[in-house]
N, C-alpha and C positions, 0 to 999 in steps of 0.2 A: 489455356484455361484450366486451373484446379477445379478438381472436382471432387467437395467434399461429403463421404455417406455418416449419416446419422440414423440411429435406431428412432422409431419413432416413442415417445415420452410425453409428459402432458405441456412440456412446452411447446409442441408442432404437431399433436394429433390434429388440429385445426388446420395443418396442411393437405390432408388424405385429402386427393380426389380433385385437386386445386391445378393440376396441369391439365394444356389444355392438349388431349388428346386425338385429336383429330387426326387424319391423316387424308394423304392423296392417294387412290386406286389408279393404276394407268396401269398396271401389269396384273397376271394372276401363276400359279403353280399350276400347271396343266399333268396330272399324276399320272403315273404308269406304274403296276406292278408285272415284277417278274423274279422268278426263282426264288421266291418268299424276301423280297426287298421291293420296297415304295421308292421309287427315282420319281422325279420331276422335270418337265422344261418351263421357262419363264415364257408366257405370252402376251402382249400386248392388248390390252382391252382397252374402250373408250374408259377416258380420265372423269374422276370423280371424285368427291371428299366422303370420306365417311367420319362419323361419329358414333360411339357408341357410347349408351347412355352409364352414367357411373350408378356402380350397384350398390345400394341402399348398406353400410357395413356399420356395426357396434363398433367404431376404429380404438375405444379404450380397451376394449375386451383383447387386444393385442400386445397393448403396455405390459413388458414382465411376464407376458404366456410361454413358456416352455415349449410350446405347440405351434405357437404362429407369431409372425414376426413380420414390420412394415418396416422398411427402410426409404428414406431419403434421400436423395442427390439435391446437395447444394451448388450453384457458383456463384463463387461469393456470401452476398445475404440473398440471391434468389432463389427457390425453389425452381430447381432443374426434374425433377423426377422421382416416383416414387414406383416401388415393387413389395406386392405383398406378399406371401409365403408362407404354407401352412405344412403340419405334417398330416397325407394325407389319409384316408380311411384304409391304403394299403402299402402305407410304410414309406412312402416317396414323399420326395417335399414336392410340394404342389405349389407352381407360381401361378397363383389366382389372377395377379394384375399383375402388369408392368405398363407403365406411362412416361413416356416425356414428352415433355413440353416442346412445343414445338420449334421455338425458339434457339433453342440448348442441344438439336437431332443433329446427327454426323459428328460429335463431338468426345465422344467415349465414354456419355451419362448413361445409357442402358446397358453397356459392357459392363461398368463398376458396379451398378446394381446389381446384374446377375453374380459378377463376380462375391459381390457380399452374401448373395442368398448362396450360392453355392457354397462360402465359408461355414455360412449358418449351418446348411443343410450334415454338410462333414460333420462340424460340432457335434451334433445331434445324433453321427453314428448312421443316418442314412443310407441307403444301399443306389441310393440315385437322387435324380427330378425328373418333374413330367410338366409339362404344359398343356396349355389347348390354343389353336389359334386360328383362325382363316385362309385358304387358299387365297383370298385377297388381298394379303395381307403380305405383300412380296417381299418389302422393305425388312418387317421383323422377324421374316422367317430367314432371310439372309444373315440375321443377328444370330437368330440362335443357330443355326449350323456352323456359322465361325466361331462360336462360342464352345463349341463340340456336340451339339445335341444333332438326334438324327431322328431321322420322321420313322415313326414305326407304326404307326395307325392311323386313321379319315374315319369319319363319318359323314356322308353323303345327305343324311335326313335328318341332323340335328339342329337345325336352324328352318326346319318346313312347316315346325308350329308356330313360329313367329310369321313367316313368309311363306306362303305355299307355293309361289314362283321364285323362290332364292337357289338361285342355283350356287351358292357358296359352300362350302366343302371344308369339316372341322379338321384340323388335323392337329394329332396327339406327338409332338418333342420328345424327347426320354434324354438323358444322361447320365451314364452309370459311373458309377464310381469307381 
């Protein structure tokens, strides 16, 4: 399958947010630090879907920003995926979102995506990226560590104002340049 990336422009701002992002849980990152390093082991948890709801975005205020930039993954005329990406309040490019469609997973659409933000992020003279993502979230965090990113932070209570019973676990990506 080709997989073609496009900047987002006002012919396909009307795609933000249009994959369906779902995913299955059946494993989680179980964390361990030691000698100032985050390692992990994958564990098996009961199977579930999650969703997370799409954040409400100005998606034109992206068109031509020197500052933030959404990319699309096409195949074909389908919308396979998109990735947003900001410079962020401390100089890192910031992948806000990254989605694919569910349809389009295993396929080398969110590799291309990052690999575009990663273009972008150089462009721009960056000193890195940083993510945020889920200890649930086995499947992407496998993305980004083949992709080169390495865990360098958690947050254990950042998801306990939405959930006071969540035991889900945020974890901070980096990729230096």
């Amino acid at each position: 399958m080709e997989i073609a990336i496009h900047e987002v422009d006002q012919s396909n701002v009307h795609h933000v947010n249009q994959c369906d992002s779902s995913f299955t849980v059946d494993s989680k990152l179980l964390l361990h630090a030691e000698n100032g390093k985050i390692n992990y082991t994958v564990v098996d948890v009961p199977q579930y879907t999650k969703q997370y709801q799409s954040e409400e975005v100005d998606s034109s205020t992206y068109i031509s920003n020197p500052n933030k930039i959404i990319f699309f993954a096409y195949a074909g005329d389908e919308l396979a995926g998109q990735i947003r990406v900001l410079k962020f309040w401390n100089g890192y490019a910031y992948i806000d979102d990254l989605a694919v469609d569910t349809k389009h997973r295993r396929q080398g659409v969110g590799r291309a995506l990052i690999s575009s933000a990663v273009e972008w992020a150089r462009s721009k003279g960056l000193p890195g990226m940083m993510l945020e993502t889920q200890n649930n979230n086995a499947a992407a965090c496998r993305l980004y560590e083949s992709c080169g990113f390495e865990l360098r932070g958690f947050d254990m209570n950042l998801y306990k104002a939405l959930n006071p019973s969540t035991d889900e676990i945020a974890l901070y990506w980096y990729l230096m340049f």
